[in-house]
N, C-alpha and C positions, 0 to 999 in steps of 0.2 A: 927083334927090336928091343933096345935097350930102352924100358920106361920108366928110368930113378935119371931126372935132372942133373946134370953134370954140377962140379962145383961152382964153376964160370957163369953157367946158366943162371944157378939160386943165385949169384953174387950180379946178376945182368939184370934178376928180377926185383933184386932192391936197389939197382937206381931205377928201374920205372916206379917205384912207390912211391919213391924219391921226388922225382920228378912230379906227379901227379900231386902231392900233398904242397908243394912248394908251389907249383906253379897256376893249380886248377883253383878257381876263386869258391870261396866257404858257399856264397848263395847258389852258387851253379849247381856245388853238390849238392847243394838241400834238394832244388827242384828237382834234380834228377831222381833221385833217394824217394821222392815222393811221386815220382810221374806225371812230375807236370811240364810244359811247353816251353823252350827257351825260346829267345826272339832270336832273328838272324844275328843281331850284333854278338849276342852270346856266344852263340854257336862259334862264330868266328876267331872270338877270344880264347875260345876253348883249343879250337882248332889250328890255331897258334902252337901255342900248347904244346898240342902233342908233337907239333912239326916242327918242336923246334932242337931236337937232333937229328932229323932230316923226317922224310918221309918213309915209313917202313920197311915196304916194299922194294921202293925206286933203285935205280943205280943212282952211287953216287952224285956221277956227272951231269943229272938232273936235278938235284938236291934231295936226293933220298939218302937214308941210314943205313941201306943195303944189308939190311942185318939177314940174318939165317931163317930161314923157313922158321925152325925152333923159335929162335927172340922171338920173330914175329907173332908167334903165339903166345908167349909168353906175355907179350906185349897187348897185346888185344884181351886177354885173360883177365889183364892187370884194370885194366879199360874199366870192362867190365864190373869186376868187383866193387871199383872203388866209390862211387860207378863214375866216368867222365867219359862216356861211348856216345860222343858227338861228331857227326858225319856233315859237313858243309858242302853240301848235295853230293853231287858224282863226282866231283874233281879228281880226289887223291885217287879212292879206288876204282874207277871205269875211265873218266875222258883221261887222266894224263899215260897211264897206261897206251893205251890207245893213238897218243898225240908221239910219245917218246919211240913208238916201236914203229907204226907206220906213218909217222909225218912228217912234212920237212921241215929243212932246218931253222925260217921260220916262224913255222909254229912252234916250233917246240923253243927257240926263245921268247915270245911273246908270253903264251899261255902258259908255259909249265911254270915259271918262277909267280906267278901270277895264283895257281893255285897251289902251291907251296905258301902261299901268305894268306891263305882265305883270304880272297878279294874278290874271285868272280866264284860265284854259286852257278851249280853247273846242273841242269836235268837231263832227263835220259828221252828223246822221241821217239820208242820203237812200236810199240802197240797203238794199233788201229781198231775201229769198230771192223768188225770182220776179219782182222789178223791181229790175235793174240799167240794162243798158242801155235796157229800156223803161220807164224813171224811172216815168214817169206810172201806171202799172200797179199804184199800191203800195200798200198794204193795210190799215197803219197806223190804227186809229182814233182820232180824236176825240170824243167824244160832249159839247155841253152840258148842266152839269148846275149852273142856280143861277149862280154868280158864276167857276166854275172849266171847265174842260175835263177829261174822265175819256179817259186815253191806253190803249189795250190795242195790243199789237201787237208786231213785232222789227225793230231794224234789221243790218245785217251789212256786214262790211269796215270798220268805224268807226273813223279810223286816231285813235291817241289816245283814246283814248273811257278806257281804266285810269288819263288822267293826269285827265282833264276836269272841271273844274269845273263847267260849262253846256255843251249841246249844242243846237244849231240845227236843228230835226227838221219835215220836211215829213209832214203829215198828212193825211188824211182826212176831207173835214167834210162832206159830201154824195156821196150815194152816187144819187142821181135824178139824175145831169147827165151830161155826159161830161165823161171820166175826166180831162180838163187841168181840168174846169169844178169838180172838187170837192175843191179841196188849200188848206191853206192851211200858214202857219209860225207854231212857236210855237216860243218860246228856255223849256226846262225846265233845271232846276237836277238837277244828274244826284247830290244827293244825298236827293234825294225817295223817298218810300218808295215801291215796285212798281219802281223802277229797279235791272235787273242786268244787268254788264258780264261777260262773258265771253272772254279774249284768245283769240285762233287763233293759231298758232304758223307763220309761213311758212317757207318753203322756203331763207333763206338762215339760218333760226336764230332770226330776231328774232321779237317780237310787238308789232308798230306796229299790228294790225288787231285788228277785237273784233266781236263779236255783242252788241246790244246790249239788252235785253228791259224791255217796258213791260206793267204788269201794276196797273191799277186806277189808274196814275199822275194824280195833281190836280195840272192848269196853271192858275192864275188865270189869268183871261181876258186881266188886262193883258199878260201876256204874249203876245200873239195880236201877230203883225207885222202892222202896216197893214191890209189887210181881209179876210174870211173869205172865204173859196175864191175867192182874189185870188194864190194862190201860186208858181203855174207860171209866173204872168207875172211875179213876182219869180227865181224858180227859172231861169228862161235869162239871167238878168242875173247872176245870183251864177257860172252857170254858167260863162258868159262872163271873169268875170274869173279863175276857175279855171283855165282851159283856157291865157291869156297867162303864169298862173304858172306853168304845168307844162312850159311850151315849151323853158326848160330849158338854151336855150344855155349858160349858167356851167356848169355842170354838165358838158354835153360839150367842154367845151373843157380841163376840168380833167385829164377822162380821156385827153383826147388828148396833154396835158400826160406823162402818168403814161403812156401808149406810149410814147413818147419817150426819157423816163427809163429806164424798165428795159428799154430796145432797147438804150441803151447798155451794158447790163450783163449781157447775155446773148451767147453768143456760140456758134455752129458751127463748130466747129475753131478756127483762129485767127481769124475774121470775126464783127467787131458783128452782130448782126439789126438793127443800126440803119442799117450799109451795106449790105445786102443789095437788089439793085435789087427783088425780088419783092416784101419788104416794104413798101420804099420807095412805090410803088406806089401800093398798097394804103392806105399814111401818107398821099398826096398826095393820091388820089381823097377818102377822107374829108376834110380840110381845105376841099377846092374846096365839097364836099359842106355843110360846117358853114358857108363862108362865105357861099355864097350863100345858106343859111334863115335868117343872122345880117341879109346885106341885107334879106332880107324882113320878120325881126322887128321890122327899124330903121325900115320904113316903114310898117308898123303901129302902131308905138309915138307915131310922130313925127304923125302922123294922128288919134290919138288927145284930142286935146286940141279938133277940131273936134267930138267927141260931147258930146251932153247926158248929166246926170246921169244914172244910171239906163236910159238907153236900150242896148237890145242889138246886141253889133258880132260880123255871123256870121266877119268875118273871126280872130275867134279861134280858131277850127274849124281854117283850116289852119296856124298857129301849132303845135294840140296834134299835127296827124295827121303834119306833116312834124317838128317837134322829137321827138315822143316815136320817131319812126323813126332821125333820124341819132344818138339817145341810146343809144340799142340797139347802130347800129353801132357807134358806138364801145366799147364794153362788149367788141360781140365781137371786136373789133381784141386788143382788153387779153388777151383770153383767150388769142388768138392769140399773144402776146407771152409768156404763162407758161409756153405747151404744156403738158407734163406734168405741172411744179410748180405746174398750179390745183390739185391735189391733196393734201391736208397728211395728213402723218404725224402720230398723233399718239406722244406719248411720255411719261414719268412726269417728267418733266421740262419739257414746254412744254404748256401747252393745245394748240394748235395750231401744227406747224413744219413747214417745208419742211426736210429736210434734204439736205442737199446744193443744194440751191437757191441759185443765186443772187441770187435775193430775200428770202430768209429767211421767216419766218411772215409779211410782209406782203403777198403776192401771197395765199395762200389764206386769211387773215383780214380783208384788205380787200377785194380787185378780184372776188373770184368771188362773196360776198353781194351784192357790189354790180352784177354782171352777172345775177345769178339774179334778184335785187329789179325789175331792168330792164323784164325780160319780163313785168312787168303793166303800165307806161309806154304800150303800144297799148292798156291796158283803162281804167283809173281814170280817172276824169272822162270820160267819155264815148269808148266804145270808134272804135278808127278807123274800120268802120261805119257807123257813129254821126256822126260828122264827116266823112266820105263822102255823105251823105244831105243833112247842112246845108249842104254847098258848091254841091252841084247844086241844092237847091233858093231857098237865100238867098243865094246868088252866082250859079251859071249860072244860076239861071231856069230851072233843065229839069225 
């Protein structure tokens, strides 16, 4: 595999700079830069944004950019850095996917141009109490009734579900089959009556996750994705492209970024932690760490374009099981870097400060939400596990 950028490429990655510097607004970047919370309309505007030489992934004839496995990383990289990595729920990367490969035709006028404009924020309904990582296991009903679907049931962990316009919820629609043979999907508008959202509050403060509860809810039928207890075989396809989202490189390289930085600005007597050989180290092993699962993403990505629509690629699996791992390490590198200043004072004076810190409230209002938030990175979208089990058996063959 050839790993030196083609000339086209470096020349494709400065118009995303381009792009991003021109179009993404000064205070968006601030908050991002600092870790802190945009509102929906933000996110929107952001999300504009980026869609606005189509959508990365998509075909064309959906309004996508249709660009190369490659851009698209380069593109997401660029995201990252800058940083403008705003996600306007599940639209772009899970529900339209999903809408354009098995839906009719339409849904896929209605909906797709729809989340091409951030307009409808979109959650994902697949985790139940008692089927998480055993997806298939989940409880949810469907019943037909006449021209509509009657939903009873609860989803939980629904990240976005309090911004959500529509939500993409696997269901229940035969209960005589086994348990892959009786699901199917249907996209419910989550301002339907018997729909109630519930946020859960996590462990680094925020509330990105929800319970979500269905109680006599009416799905017209046209809502049913493609065909009825056809789901699970749509369900490892969506899954599939969730797992290559989650994998996360931008992400860890930012954080490695931000060791870096505040290595230089800490110090043990008169000595950086950024010259310290122990840390150093430690700095270097993760690097070798990120750069080898970055070759590996590159040739999963670059591979990519030999797949059919719609068809499942197990090698997403270890994309999630090895990204959401060295995500982590790095988190706990950062922490390593704060020591005792992850811990903020608070005062009548700062929400949250470090004092005496020489990172200020930034080290425990950004880097330790965002090191606590981590440690569900081996759970969400499918536990390691879980992606353990799909390597041995849809790669090893064992």
């Amino acid at each position: 595999m050839d790993l030196v950028f083609a000339e086209e490429e470096q020349a494709f990655r400065e118009e995303v700079r381009q792009l991003l510097r021109d179009g993404v607004p000064p205070e968006t970047r601030r908050k991002l830069s600092e870790g802190r919370q945009l509102s929906k309309g933000e996110i929107a505007v952001g999300t504009r944004v980026l869609h606005s030489k189509g959508v990365p992934s998509w075909p064309r004839e959906y309004g996508g950019a249709e660009w190369s496995p490659i851009q698209q990383y380069i593109f997401e990289e660029e995201v990252q850095a800058f940083p403008a990595r705003m996600l306007f729920g599940y639209g772009a990367s899970i529900v339209g996917p999903l809408i354009y490969t098995f839906g009719n035709e339409a849904q896929k006028k209605y909906f797709l141009p729809r989340i091409v404009n951030a307009e409808d924020w979109w959650c994902q309904g697949f985790s139940e109490p008692g089927a998480g990582s055993d997806l298939a296991s989940l409880r949810t009903r469907a019943v037909r009734d006449g021209d509509h679907y009657v939903v009873n049931g609860q989803k939980i962990w629904t990240t976005g579900a309090q911004y959500a316009d529509w939500i993409i919820c696997l269901v229940r629609t035969n209960l005589d089959v086994k348990k892959q043979e009786g699901i199917s999907f249907l996209l419910i508008d989550m301002k339907t009556p018997g729909v109630t959202v519930r946020p859960i509050k996590m462990i680094d403060g925020s509330y990105d996750v929800n319970e979500v509860f269905f109680s006599d809810v009416r799905v017209p039928i046209e809502n049913l994705i493609g065909e009825e207890n056809k789901g699970w075989t749509y369900t490892k396809v969506v899954l599939g492209n969730e797992r290559v989202i989650d994998a996360g490189v931008g992400i860890t390289k930012e954080r490695i970024q931000w060791a870096k930085d505040l290595a230089k600005r800490c110090c043990e007597g008169e000595t950086r932690l950024i010259d310290q050989l122990t840390f150093r180290k430690k700095l270097v092993a993760l690097e070798v760490e990120l750069k080898a699962f970055e070759i590996t993403y590159l040739r999963v990505v670059a591979s990519a374009s030999k797949q059919k629509m719609g068809e499942q690629d197990p090698t997403s699996s270890i994309l999630k099981l090895r990204g959401s791992e060295v995500e982590q390490n790095a988190t706990s590198l950062l922490m390593d870097v704060l020591g005792p200043y992850a811990l903020p004072e608070l005062s009548e004076d700062d929400d949250a400060s470090c004092i005496g810190s020489p990172f200020g409230a930034y080290g425990a209002t950004t880097i330790v939400p965002a090191c606590f938030y981590s440690r569900a990175a081996t759970i969400y979208a499918g536990s390691s596990e879980i992606q353990k089990n799909i390597i041995a058996k849809a790669i090893l063959g064992l």
